[in-house]
KELO-192408 format. One record per residue (C-alpha): residue in three letters; x, y negated, z negated; chain; residue number from 1. Coordinates in Angstrom, 3 decimals. Example, Ala and Ser with C-alpha at 12.3 -4.5 7.8 and 13.67 -1.06 7.14 Angstrom:
BEGIN
ALA, 12.300, 4.500, -7.800, A, 1;
SER, 13.670, 1.060, -7.140, A, 2;
This chain:
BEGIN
UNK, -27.610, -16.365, -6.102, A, 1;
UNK, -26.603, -13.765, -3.535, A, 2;
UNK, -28.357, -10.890, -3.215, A, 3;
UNK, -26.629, -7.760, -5.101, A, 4;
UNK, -26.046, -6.005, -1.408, A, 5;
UNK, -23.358, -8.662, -0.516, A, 6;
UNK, -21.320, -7.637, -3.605, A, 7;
UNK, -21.722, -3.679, -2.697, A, 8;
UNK, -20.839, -4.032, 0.913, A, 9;
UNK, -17.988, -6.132, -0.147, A, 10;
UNK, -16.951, -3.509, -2.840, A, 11;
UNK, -17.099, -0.790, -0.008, A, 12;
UNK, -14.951, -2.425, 2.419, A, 13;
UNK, -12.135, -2.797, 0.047, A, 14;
UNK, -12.530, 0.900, -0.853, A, 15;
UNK, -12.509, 2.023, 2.924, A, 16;
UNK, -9.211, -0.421, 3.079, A, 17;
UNK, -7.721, 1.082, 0.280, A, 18;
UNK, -8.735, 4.525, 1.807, A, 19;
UNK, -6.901, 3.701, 5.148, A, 20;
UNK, -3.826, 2.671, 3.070, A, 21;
UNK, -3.740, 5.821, 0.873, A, 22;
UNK, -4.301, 7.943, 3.558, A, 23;
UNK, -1.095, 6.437, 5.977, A, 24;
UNK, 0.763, 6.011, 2.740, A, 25;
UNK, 0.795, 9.438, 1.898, A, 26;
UNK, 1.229, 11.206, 5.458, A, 27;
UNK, 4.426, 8.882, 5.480, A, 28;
UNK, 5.207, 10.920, 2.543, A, 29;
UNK, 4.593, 8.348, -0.802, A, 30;
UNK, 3.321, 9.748, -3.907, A, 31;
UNK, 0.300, 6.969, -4.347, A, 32;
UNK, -1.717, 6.396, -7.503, A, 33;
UNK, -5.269, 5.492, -6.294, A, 34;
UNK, -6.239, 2.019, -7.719, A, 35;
UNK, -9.947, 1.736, -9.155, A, 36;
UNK, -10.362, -2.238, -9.748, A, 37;
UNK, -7.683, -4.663, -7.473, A, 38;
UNK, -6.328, -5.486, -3.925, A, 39;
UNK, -2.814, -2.948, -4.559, A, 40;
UNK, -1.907, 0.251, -4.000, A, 41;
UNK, 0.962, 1.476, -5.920, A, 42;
UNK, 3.734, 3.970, -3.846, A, 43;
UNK, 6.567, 5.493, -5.703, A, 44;
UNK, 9.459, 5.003, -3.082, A, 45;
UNK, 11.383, 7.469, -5.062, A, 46;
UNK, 9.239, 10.618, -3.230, A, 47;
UNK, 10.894, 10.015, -0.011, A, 48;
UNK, 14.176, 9.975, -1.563, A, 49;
UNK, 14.738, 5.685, -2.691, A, 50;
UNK, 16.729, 5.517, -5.673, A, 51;
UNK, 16.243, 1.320, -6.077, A, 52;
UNK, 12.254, 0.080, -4.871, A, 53;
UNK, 14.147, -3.499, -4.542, A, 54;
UNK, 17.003, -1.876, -1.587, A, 55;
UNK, 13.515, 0.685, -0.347, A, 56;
UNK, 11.187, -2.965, 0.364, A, 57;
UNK, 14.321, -5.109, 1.443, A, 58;
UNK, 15.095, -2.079, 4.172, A, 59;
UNK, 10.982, -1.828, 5.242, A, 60;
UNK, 10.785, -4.367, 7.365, A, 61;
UNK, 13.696, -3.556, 9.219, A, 62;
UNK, 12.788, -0.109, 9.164, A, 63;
UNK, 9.402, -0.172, 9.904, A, 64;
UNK, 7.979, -3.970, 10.150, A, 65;
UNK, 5.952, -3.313, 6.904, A, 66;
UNK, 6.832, -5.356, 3.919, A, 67;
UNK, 6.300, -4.058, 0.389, A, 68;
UNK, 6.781, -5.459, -3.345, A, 69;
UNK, 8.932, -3.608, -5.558, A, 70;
UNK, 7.425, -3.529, -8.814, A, 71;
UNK, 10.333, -4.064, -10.635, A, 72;
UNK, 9.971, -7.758, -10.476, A, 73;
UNK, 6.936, -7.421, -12.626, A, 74;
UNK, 8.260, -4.743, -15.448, A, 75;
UNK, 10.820, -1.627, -15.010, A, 76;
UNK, 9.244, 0.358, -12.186, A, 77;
UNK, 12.808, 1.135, -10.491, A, 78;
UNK, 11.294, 2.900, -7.494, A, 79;
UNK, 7.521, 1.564, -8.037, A, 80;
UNK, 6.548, -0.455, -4.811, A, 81;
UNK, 2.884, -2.268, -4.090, A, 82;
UNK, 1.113, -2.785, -0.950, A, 83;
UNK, -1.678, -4.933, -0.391, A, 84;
UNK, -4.835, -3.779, 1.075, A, 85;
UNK, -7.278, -6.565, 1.767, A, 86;
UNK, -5.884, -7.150, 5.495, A, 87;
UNK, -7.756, -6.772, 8.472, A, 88;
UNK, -8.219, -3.045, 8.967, A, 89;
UNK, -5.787, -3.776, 12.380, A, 90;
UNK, -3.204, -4.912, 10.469, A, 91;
UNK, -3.989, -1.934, 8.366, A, 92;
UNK, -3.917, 0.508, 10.996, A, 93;
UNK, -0.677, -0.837, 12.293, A, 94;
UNK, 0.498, -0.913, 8.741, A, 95;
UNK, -0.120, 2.898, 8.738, A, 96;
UNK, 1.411, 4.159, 12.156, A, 97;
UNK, 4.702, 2.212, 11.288, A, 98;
UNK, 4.721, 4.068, 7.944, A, 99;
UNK, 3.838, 7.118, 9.228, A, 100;
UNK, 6.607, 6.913, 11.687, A, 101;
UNK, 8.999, 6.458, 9.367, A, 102;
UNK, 9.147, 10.675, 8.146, A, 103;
């Protein structure tokens, strides 16, 4: 019963999210494919020079107080790793600078 605005708004602040994301995830130097339907971005770890995703997301929050899923826990995606996007855009923008800092 809610008006169809509710559902567009909603749709473009998960886009803008997933915008802010992209944009920190690649100017820390990720290859990202850009997701069309769900709350994950997926980063190939392998572009700034991981060989294992698993060792890359176990290292992040050490190395940059980020935390990431390797993908390989879902299928064989050695240096796949996700990152979720429907945070606060703080968090977000936090998210980013750590990343970023990281090259």
């Amino acid at each position: 019963g809610l008006p169809a605005t509710v559902f567009s708004e909603f749709a473009g602040d998960l886009a803008r999210k997933r915008d802010l994301l992209i944009d920190g995830l690649q100017d820390a130097g990720l290859a990202v494919a850009v997701p069309d339907g769900t709350y994950f971005v997926i980063a190939d770890a392998a572009s700034v020079g991981a060989t294992d995703g698993l060792a890359f997301c176990r290292e992040l929050p050490r190395r940059a107080g980020v935390v990431a899923i390797p993908v390989s826990v879902f299928h064989a995606g050695r240096t796949l790793i996700r990152f979720a996007f429907c945070k606060q855009d703080a968090v977000l923008r936090d998210a980013v600078a750590r990343l970023r800092a990281l090259t």
